[in-house]
LUMGU-367584 format. One record per residue (C-alpha): residue number from 1; residue in three letters; chain; x, y, z. Coordinates in pm, 1 decimal. Last residue first. Example, Ala and Ser with C-alpha at 12.3 -4.5 7.8 and 13.67 -1.06 7.14 Angstrom:
<nodes>
(2,'SER','A',(1367.0,-106.0,714.0))
(1,'ALA','A',(1230.0,-450.0,780.0))
</nodes>
This chain:
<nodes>
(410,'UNK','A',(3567.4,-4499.7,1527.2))
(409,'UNK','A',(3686.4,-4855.3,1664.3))
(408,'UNK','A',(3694.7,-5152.9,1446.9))
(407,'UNK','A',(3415.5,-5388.4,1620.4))
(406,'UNK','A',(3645.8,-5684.7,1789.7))
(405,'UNK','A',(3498.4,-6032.4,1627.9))
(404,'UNK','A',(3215.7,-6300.0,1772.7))
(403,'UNK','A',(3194.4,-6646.3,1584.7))
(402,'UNK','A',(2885.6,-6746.4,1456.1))
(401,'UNK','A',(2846.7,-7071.8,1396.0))
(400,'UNK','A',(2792.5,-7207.2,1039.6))
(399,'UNK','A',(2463.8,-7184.0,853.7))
(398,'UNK','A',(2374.7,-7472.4,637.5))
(397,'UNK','A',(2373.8,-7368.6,246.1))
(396,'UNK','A',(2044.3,-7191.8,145.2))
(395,'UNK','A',(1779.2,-7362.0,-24.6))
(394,'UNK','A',(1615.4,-7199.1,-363.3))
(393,'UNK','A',(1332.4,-7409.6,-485.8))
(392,'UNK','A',(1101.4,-7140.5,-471.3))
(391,'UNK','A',(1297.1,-6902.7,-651.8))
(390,'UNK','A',(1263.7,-7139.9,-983.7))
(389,'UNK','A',(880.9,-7102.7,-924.3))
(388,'UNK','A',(876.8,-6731.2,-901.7))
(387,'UNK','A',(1106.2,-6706.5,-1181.7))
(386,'UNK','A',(870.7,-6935.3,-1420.7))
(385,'UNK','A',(596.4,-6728.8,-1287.4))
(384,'UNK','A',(759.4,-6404.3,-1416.7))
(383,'UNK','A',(811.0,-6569.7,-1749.1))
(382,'UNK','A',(452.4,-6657.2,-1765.2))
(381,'UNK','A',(377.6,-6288.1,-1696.4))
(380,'UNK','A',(610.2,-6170.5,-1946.9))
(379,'UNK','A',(503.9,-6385.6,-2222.3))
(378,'UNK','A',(124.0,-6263.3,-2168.6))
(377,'UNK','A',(258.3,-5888.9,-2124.2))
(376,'UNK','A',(443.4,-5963.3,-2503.5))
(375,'UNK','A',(129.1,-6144.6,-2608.7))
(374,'UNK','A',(-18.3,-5820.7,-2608.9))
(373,'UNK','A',(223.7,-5631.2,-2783.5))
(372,'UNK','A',(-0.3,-5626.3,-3130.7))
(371,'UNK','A',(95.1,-5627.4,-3492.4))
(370,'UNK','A',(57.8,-6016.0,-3416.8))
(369,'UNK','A',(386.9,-6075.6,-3611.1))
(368,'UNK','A',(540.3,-5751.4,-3647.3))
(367,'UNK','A',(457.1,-5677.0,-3275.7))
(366,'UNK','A',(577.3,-6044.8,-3093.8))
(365,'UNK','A',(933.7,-6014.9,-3308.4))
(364,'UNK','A',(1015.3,-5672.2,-3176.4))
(363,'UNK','A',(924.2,-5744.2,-2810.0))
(362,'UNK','A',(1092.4,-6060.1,-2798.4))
(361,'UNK','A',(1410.0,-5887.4,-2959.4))
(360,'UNK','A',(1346.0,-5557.2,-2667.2))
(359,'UNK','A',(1339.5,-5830.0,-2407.6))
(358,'UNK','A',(1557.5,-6033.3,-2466.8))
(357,'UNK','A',(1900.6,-5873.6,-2370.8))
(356,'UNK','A',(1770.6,-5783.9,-1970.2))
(355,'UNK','A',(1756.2,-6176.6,-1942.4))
(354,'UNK','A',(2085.8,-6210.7,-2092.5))
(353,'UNK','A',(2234.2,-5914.1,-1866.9))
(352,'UNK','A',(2041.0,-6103.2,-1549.8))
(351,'UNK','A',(2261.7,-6387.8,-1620.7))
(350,'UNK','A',(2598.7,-6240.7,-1626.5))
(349,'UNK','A',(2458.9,-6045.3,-1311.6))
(348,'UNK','A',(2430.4,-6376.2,-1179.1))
(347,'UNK','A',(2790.0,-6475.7,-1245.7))
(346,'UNK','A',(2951.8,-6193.1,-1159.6))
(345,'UNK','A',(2817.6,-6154.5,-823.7))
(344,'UNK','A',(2954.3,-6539.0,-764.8))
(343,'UNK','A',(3273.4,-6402.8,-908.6))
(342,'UNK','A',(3312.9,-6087.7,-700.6))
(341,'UNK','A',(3159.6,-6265.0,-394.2))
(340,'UNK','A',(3490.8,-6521.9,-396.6))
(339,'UNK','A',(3651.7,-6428.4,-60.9))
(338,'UNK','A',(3351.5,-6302.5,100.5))
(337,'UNK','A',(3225.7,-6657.2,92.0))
(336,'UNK','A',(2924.9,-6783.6,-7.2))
(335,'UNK','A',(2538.0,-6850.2,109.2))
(334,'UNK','A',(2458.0,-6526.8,285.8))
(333,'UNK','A',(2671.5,-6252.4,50.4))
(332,'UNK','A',(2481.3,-6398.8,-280.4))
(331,'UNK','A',(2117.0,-6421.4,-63.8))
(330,'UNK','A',(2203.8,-6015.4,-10.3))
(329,'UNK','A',(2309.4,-5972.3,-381.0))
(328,'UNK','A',(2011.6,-6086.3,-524.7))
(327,'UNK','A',(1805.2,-5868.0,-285.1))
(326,'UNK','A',(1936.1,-5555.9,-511.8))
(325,'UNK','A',(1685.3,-5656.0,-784.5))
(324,'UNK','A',(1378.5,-5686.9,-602.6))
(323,'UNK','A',(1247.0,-5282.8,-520.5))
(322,'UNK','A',(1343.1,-5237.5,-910.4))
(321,'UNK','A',(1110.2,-5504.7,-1046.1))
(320,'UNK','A',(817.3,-5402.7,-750.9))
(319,'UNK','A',(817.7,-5047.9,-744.4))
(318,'UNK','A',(816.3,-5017.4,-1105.1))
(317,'UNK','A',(554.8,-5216.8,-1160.3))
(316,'UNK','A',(321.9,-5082.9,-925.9))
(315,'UNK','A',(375.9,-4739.3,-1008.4))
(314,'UNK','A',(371.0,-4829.7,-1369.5))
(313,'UNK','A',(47.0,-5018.6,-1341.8))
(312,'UNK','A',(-148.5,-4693.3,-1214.0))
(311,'UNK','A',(38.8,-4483.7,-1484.1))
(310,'UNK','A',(-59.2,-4676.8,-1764.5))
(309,'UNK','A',(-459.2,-4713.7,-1641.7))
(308,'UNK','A',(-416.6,-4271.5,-1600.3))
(307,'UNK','A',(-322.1,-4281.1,-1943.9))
(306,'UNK','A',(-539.9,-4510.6,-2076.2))
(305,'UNK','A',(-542.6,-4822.2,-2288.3))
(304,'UNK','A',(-492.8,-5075.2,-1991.0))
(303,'UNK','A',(-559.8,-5482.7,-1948.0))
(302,'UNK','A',(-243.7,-5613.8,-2095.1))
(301,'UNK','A',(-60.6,-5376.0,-1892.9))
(300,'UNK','A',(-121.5,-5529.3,-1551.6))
(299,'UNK','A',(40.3,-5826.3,-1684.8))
(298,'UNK','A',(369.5,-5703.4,-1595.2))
(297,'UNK','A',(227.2,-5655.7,-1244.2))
(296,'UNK','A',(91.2,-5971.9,-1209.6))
(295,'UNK','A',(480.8,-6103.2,-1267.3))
(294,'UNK','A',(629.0,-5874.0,-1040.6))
(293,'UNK','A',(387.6,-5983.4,-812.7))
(292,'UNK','A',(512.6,-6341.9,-798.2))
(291,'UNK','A',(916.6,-6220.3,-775.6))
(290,'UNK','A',(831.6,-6022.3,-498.7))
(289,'UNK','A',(681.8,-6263.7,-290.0))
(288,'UNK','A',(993.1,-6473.0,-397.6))
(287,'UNK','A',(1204.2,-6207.3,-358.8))
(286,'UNK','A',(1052.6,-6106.2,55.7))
(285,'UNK','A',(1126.7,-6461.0,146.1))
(284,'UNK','A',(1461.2,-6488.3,19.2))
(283,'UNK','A',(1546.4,-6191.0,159.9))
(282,'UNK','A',(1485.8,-6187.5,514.0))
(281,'UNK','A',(1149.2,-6060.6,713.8))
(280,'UNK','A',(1324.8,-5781.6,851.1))
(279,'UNK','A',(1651.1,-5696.6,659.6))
(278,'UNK','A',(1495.9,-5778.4,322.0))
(277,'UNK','A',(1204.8,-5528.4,419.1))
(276,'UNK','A',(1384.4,-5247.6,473.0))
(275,'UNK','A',(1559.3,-5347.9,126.8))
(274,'UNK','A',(1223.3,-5399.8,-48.9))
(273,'UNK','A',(1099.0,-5063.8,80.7))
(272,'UNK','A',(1465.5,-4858.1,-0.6))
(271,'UNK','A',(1451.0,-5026.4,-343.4))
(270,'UNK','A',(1063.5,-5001.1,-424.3))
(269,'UNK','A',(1068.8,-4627.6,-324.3))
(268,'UNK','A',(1310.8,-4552.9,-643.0))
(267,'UNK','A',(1127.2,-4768.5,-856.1))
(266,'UNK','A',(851.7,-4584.0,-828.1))
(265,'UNK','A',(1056.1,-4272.1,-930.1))
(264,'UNK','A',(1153.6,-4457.1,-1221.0))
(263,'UNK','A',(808.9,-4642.6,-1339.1))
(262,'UNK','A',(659.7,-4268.4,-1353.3))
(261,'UNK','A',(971.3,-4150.3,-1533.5))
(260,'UNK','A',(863.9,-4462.7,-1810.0))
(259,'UNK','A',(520.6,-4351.2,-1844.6))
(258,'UNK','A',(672.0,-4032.0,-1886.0))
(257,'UNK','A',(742.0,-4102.3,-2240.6))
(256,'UNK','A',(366.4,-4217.0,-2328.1))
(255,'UNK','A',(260.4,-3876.9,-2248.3))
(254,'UNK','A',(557.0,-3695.2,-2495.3))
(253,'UNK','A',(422.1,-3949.7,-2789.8))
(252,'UNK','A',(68.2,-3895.9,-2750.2))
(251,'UNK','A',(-164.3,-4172.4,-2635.4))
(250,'UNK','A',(-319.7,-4339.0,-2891.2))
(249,'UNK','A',(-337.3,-4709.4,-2781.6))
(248,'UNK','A',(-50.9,-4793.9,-3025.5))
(247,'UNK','A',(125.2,-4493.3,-2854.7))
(246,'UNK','A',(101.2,-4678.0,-2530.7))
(245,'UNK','A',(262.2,-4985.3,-2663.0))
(244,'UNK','A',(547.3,-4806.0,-2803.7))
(243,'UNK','A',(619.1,-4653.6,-2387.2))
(242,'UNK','A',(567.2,-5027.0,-2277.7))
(241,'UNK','A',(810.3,-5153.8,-2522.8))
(240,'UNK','A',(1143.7,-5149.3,-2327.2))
(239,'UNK','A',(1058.0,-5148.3,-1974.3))
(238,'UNK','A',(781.2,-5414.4,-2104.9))
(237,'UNK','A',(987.3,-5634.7,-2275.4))
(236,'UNK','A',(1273.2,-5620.6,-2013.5))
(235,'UNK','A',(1044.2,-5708.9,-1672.2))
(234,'UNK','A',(1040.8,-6092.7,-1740.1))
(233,'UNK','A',(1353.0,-6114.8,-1871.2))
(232,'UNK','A',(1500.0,-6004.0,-1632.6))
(231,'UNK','A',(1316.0,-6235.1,-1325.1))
(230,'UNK','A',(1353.9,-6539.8,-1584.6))
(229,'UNK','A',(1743.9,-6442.4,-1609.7))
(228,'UNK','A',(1768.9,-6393.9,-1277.6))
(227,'UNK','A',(1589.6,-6723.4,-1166.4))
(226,'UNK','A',(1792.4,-6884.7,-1351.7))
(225,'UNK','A',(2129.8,-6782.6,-1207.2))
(224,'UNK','A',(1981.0,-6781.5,-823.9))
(223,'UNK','A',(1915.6,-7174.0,-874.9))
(222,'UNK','A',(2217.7,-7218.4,-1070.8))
(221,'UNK','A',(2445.0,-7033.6,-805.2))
(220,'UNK','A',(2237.2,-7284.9,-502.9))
(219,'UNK','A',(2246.3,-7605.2,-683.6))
(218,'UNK','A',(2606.1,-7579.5,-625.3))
(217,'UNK','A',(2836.5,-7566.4,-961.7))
(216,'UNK','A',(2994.5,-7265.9,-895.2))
(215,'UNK','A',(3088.8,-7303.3,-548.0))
(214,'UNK','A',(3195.6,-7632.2,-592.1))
(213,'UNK','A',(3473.7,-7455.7,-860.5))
(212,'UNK','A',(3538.8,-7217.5,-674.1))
(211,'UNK','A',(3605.9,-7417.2,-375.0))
(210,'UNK','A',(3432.9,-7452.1,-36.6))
(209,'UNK','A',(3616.6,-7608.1,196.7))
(208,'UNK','A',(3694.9,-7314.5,452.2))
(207,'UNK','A',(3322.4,-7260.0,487.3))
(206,'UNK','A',(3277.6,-6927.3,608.7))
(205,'UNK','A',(3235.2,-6851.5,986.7))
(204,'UNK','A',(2919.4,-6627.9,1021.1))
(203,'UNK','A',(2992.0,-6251.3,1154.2))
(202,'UNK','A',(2957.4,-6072.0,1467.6))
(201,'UNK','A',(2978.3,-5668.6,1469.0))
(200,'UNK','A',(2985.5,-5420.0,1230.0))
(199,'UNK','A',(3274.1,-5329.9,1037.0))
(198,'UNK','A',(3374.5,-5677.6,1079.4))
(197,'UNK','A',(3765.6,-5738.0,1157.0))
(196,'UNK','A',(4041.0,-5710.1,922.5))
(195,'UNK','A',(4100.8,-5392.6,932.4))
(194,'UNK','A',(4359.8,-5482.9,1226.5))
(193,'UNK','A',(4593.5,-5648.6,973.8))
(192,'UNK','A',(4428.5,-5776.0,647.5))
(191,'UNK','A',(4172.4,-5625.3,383.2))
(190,'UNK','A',(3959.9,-5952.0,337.8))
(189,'UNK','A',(3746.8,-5915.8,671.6))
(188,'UNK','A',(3758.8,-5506.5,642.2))
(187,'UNK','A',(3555.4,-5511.4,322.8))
(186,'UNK','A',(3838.3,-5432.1,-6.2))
(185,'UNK','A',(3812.6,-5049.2,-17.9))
(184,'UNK','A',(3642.7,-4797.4,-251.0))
(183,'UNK','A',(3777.2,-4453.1,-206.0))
(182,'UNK','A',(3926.5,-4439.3,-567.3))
(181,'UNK','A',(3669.2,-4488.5,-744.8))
(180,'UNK','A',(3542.2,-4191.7,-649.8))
(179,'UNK','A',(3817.0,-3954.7,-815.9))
(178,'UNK','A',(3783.3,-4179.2,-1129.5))
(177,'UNK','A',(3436.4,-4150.4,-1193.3))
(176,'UNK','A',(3324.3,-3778.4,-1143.0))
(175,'UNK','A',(3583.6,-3642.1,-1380.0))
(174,'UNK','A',(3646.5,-3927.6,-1600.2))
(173,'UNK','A',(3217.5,-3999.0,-1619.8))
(172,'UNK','A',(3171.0,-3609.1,-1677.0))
(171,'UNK','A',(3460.2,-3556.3,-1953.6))
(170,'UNK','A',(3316.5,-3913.0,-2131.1))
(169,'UNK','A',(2936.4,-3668.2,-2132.8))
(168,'UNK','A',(3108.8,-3403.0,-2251.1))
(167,'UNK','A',(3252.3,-3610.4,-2516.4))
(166,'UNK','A',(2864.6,-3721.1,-2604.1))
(165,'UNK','A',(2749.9,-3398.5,-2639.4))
(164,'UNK','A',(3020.5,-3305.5,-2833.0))
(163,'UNK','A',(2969.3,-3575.2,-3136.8))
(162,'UNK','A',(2583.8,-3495.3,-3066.9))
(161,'UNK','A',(2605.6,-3143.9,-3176.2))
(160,'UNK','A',(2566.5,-2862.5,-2956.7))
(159,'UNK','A',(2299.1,-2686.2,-2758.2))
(158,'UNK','A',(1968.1,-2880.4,-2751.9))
(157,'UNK','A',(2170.3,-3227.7,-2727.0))
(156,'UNK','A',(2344.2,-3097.1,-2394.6))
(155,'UNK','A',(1985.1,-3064.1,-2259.6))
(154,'UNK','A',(1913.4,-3400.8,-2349.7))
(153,'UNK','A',(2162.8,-3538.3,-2197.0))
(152,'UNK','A',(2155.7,-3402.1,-1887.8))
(151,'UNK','A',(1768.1,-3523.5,-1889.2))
(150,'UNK','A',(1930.2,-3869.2,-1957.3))
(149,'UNK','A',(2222.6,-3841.0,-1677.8))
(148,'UNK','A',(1951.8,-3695.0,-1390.5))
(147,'UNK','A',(1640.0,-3894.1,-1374.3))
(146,'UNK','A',(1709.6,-4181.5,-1581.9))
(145,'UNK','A',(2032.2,-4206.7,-1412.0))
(144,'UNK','A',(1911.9,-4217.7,-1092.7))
(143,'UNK','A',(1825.7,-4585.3,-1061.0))
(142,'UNK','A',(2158.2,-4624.9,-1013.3))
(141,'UNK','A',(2174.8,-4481.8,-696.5))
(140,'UNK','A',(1871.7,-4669.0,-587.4))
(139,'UNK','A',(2063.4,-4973.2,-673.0))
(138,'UNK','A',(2360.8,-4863.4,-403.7))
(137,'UNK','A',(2085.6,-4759.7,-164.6))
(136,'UNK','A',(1937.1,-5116.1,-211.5))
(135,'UNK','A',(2234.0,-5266.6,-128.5))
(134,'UNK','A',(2287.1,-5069.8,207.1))
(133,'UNK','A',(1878.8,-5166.9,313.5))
(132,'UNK','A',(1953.4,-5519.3,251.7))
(131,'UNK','A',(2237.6,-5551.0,450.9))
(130,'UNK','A',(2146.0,-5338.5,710.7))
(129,'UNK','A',(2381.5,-5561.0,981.9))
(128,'UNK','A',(2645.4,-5794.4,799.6))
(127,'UNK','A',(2744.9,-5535.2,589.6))
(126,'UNK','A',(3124.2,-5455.2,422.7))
(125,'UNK','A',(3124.5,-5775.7,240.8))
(124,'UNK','A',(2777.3,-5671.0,75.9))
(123,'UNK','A',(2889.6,-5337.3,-60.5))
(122,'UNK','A',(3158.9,-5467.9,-156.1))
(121,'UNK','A',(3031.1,-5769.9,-400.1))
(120,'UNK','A',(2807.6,-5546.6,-502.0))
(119,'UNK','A',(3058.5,-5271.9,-673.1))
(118,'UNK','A',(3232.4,-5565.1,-827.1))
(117,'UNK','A',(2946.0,-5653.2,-951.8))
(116,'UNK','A',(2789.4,-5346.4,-1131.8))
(115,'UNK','A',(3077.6,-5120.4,-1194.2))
(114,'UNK','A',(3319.1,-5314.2,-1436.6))
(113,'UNK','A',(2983.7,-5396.1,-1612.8))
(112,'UNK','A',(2970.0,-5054.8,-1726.2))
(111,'UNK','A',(3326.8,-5040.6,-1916.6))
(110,'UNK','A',(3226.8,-5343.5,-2051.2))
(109,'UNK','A',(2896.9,-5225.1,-2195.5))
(108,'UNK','A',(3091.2,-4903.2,-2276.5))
(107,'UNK','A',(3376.7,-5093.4,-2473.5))
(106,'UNK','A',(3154.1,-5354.0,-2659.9))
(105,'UNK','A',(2888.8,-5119.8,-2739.2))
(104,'UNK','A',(2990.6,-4757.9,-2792.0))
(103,'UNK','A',(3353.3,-4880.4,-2921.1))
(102,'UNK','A',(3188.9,-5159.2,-3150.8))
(101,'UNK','A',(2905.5,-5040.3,-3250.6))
(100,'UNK','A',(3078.7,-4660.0,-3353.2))
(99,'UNK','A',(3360.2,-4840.5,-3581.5))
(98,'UNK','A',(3075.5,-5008.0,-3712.5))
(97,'UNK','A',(2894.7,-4742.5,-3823.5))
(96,'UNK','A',(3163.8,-4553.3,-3955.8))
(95,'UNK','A',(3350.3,-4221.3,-3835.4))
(94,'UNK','A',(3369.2,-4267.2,-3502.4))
(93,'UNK','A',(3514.3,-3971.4,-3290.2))
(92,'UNK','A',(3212.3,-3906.5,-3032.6))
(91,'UNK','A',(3274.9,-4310.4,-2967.6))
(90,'UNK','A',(3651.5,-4261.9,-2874.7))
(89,'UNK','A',(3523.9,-4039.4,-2593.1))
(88,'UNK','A',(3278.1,-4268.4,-2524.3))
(87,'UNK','A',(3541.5,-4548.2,-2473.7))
(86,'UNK','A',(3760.7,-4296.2,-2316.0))
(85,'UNK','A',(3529.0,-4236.9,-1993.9))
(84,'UNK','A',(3435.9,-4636.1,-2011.9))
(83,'UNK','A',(3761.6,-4787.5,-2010.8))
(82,'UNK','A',(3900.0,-4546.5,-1718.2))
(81,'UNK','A',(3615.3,-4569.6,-1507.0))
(80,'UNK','A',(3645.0,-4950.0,-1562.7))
(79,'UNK','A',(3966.0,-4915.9,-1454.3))
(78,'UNK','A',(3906.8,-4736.5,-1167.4))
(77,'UNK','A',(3627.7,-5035.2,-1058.6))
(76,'UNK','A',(3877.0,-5284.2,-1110.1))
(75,'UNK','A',(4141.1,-5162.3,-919.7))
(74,'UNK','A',(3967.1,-5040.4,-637.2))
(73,'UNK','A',(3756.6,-5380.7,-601.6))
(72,'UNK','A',(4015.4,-5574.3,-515.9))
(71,'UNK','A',(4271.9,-5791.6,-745.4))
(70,'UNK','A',(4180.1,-6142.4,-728.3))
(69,'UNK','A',(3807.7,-6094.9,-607.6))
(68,'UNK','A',(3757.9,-5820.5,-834.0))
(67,'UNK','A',(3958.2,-5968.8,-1057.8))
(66,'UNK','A',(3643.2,-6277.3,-1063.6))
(65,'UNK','A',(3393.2,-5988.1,-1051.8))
(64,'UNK','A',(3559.4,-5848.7,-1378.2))
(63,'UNK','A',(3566.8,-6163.4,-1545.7))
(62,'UNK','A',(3222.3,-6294.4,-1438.7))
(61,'UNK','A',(3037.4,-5950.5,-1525.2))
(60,'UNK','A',(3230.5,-5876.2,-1905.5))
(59,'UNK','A',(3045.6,-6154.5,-2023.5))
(58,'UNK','A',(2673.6,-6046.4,-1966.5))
(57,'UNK','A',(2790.1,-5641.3,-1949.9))
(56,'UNK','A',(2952.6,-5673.7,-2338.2))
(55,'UNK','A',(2626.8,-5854.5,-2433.9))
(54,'UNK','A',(2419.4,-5544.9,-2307.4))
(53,'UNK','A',(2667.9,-5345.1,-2480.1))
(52,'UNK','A',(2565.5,-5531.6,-2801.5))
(51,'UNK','A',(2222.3,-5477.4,-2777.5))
(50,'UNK','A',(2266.5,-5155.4,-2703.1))
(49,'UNK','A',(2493.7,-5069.6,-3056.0))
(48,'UNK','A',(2205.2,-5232.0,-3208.0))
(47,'UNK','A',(2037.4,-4905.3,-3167.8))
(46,'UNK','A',(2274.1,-4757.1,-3372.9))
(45,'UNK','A',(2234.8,-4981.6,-3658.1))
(44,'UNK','A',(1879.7,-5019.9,-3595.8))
(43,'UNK','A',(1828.5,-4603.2,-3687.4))
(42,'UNK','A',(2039.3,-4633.0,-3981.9))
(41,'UNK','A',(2353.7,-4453.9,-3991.1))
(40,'UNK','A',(2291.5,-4109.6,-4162.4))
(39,'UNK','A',(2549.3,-3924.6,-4039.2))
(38,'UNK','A',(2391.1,-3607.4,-3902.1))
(37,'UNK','A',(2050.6,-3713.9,-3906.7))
(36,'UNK','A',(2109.5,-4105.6,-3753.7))
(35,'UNK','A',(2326.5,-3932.3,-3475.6))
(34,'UNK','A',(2077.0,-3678.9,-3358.4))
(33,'UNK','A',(1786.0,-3960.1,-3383.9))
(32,'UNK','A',(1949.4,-4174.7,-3176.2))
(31,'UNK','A',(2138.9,-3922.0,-2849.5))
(30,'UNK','A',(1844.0,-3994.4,-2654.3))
(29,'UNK','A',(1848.6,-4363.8,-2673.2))
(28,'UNK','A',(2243.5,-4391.1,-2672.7))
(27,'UNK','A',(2263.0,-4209.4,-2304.4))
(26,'UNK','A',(2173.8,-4505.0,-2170.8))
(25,'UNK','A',(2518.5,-4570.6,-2137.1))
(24,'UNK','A',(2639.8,-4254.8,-1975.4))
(23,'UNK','A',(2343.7,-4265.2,-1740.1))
(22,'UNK','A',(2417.5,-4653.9,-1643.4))
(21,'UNK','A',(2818.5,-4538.1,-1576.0))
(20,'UNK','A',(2692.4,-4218.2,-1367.3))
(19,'UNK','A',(2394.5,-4376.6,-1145.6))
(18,'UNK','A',(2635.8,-4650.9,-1088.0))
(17,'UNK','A',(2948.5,-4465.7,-998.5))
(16,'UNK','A',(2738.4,-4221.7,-755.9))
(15,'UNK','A',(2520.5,-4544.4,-578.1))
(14,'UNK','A',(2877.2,-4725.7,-516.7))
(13,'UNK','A',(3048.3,-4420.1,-363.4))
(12,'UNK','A',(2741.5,-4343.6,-163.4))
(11,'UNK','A',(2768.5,-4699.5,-69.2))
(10,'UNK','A',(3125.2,-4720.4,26.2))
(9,'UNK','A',(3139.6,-4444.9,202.3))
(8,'UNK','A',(2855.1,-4558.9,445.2))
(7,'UNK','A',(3089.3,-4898.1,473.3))
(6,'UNK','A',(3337.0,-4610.7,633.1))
(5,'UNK','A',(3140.3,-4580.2,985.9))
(4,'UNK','A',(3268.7,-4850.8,1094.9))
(3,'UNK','A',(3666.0,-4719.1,1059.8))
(2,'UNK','A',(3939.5,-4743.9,851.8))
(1,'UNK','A',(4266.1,-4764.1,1017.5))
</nodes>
């Protein structure tokens, strides 16, 4: 019998598989310029292999979350360990350009997305106390990689080639991965037999009449679908073109990089705040406050040229866009059943991928017209209000009675 005290498993499990899968993905950036020397692939070729992983994780989302659902979460998250260890195995082996897009892109991105919301879903199913706070741990663990996969990376790129850099890397995610996956667990209300009560108390009867189908069309899954993308999209250009912008203003090249680590670590407070805060004042109300400074912040970085101005607005930044993320989830695991999370999940995170995809294009386009990014913090901010305003018009389903359930006993 699995006890209370297990949905703490769960999280560390789901914080260790994200930080891993998102740190062997955005591996690519530091691993560009060793690739494009030794084979000489052009530099957008390569890079392109991120835009199409980003794709892979936009699709990939719904049909994982939706076996998720059919299958558990075990079984998908292990084989998307699986997938994504040999996919960048198979990458480090690529002899061709395309050869290397399509396994590094299509195969990691899905490999990755195999993570995100089935990982989620679980998380939320096994909370109905600390909600917030447990998803936010899970994002926080992600929000490692930049702070322990890429620096890995880097120091494996020092000492070898990047063909076994990279298969050192696919050795970590198999060894790390697969072992882990394996002690994630459907939530105790879907598992059957004694499990089957909460792990932590009282818990909302769900609505027995709700259908996929109803679920997916309902004003609610379109509201929280758009206001994903919008709240990606928003925060994309600059993640992606902040550290270019800050060269433009003639900061050096190693000083505009940790412009970005600066934007991590805040980050990193922004997901336990938001989440403490999520469980107090509830979550819609803290994203949609979130979701309107997210969009000042962006803007922030119209107005600085300095070092110290960069690193002012990345704190802010940062803590905001990475503090709101994981409350997605909690209004996800409030206004559907447990019993289809995986494919709800799915669905949004389908969205947010899209978002996440324009940035860096937007970006692109914006500086070889105007051979400026300033229109790019502009665009931002408007897209953060467009988010802010979509959230606003976000009404949960009606509640149903609580009914009370045993506590599984320690």
């Amino acid at each position: 019998m699995i006890n209370a005290h297990y949905r703490w498993v769960i999280v560390a499990a789901g914080g260790l598989l994200g930080c891993v899968a998102m740190g062997a993905m955005f591996s690519l950036p530091v691993f560009l310029r060793p690739i494009s020397e030794a084979t000489g692939w052009s530099v957008a070729g390569i890079s392109s292999a991120m835009t199409i992983g980003f794709l892979a994780m936009a699709f990939g989302s719904m049909v994982w979350g939706n076996l998720a659902d059919r299958l558990g979460p075990r079984f998908v998250v292990t084989a998307g360990s699986v997938i994504l260890a040999a996919s960048l195995a198979l990458a480090s082996r690529a002899s061709a350009l395309i050869e290397f897009q399509l396994v590094f892109g299509l195969f990691v991105g899905l490999g990755t997305a195999a993570i995100f919301a089935p990982m989620m879903a679980c998380v939320v199913g096994w909370f109905d106390t600390h909600r917030s706070l447990a998803v936010s741990l899970v994002s926080a663990g992600m929000g490692m990689a930049p702070m322990t996969m890429s620096p890995f990376a880097a120091w494996l790129i020092e000492g070898h080639d990047w063909r076994s850099s990279l298969l050192i890397i696919a050795g970590l995610a198999a060894v790390v991965m697969i072992p882990v996956s394996l002690l994630v667990r459907r939530p105790p209300a879907l598992a059957g037999g004694p499990a089957a009560a909460s792990a932590s108390g009282p818990v909302a009867s769900e609505p027995s009449d709700m259908t996929m189908s109803r679920a997916l069309r309902s004003p609610q899954f379109i509201v929280l679908m758009l206001t994903g993308f919008f709240c990606c999209a928003t925060h994309s250009g600059p993640i992606f073109h902040t550290v270019s912008y800050a060269v433009t203003c003639g900061i050096p090249l190693i000083a505009a990089v940790s412009i970005y680590s600066v934007e991590g670590l805040a980050g990193m407070g922004g997901r336990i705040a938001f989440g403490l805060m999520g469980d107090r004042f509830g979550a819609k109300r803290v994203l949609v406050v979130g979701l309107l400074a997210q969009a000042f912040g962006a803007l922030g970085y119209f107005f600085v040229h300095q070092l110290t101005g960069f690193y002012a607005v990345a704190v802010v930044f940062g803590f905001i866009y990475a503090g709101i993320m994981p409350l997605y989830a909690v209004l996800i695991r409030e206004n559907f059943p447990l019993r289809m999370l995986g494919t709800v999940t799915g669905g949004i995170m389908m969205a947010n991928s899209l978002g996440m995809a324009t940035g860096p294009l937007a970006g692109g386009l914006i500086y070889d017209m105007f051979a400026s990014y300033g229109w790019l913090y502009v665009g931002a901010w408007a897209l953060g209000i467009g988010a802010f305003l979509v959230a606003m018009t976000f009404k949960p389903f009606p509640k149903a009675q609580a009914v009370p359930v045993a506590v599984v006993a320690d």
